[in-house]
C-alpha positions as CSV (number, residue, x, y, z in Angstrom):
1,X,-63.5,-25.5,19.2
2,X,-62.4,-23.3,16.2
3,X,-61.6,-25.9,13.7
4,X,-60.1,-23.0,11.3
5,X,-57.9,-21.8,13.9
6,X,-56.8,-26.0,14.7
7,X,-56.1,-26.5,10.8
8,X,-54.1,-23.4,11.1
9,X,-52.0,-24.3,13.5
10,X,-51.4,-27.4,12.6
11,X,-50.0,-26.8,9.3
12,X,-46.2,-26.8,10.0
13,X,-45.1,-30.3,10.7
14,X,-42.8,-28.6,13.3
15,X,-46.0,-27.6,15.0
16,X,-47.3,-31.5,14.5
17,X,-44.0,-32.9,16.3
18,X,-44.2,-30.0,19.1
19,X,-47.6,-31.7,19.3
20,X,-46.6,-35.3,19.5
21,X,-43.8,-34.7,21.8
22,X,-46.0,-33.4,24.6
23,X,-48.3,-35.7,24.0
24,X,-46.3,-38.6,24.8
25,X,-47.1,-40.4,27.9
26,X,-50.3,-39.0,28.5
27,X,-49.0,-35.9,28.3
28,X,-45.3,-34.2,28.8
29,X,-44.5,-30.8,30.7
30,X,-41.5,-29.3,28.3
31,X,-39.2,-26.4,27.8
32,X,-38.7,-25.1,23.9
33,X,-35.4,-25.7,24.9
34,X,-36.2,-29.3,25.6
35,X,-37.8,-29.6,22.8
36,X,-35.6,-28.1,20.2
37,X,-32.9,-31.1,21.8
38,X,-35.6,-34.0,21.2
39,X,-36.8,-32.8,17.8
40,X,-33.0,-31.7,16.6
41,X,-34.5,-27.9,16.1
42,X,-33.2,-24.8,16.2
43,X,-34.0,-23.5,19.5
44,X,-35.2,-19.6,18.1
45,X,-37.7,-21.8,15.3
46,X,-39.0,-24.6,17.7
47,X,-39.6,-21.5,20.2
48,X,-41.9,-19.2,17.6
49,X,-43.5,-22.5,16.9
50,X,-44.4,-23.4,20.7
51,X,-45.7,-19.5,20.8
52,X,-47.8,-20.4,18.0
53,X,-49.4,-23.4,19.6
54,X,-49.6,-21.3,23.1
55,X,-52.0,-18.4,21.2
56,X,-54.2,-21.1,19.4
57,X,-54.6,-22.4,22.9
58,X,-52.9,-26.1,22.1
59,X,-50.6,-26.0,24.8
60,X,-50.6,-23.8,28.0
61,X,-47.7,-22.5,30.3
62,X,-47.6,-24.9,32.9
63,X,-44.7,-23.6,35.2
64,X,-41.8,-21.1,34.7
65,X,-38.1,-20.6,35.9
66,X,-35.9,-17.7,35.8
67,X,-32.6,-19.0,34.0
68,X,-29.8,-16.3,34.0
69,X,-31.7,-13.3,33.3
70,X,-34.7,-15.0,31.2
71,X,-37.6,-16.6,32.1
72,X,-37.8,-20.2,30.6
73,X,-41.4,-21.5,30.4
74,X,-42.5,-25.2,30.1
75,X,-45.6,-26.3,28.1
76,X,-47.7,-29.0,27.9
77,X,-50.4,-29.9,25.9
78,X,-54.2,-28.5,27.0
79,X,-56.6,-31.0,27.7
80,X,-59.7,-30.9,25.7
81,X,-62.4,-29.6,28.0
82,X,-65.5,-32.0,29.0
83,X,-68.4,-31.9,26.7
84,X,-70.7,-30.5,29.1
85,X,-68.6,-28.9,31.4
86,X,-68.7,-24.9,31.9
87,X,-65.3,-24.3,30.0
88,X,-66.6,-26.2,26.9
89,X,-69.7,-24.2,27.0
90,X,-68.0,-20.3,27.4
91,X,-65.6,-21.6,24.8
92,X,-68.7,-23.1,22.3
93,X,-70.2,-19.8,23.5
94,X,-67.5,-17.7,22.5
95,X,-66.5,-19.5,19.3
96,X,-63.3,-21.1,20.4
């Protein structure tokens, strides 16, 4: 795992809730929009920060609907690959 690349995107405590949000549960499956109504969060801001946390590979697409002309897509949170399985090794392989 890149630790630099976790701290990073971690810094915002919008990112942090985003985080704990999904994570409740055991894990939730959420749109931005759903989000931005749980954390009280302007929809545009809660949605850069979800795109944030998407390219640092915190959270993946999970499913995706077409909503009058857009595409809404629902997150949830990646699970951290086994220690010895073949994704942790391309990733420690790669420098992820």
């Amino acid at each position: 795992m890149n630790w630099e690349l976790l701290a990073r995107a971690n810094t915002h405590p919008l990112r942090i809730s985003v985080m704990e949000v999904l994570g409740i549960d055991g894990g939730r499956t959420l749109s931005p929009k759903d989000l931005s109504l749980e954390l009280q969060a302007p929809l545009s801001t809660v949605n850069y920060h979800v795109t944030e946390l998407r390219d640092s590979q915190l959270v993946e697409v999970i499913d995706e609907r077409q909503v009058r002309g857009a595409i809404e897509h629902f997150y949830r949170p990646v699970d951290p690959p086994e220690k010895g399985s073949r994704e942790a090794k391309a990733r420690r392989k790669r420098g992820d």
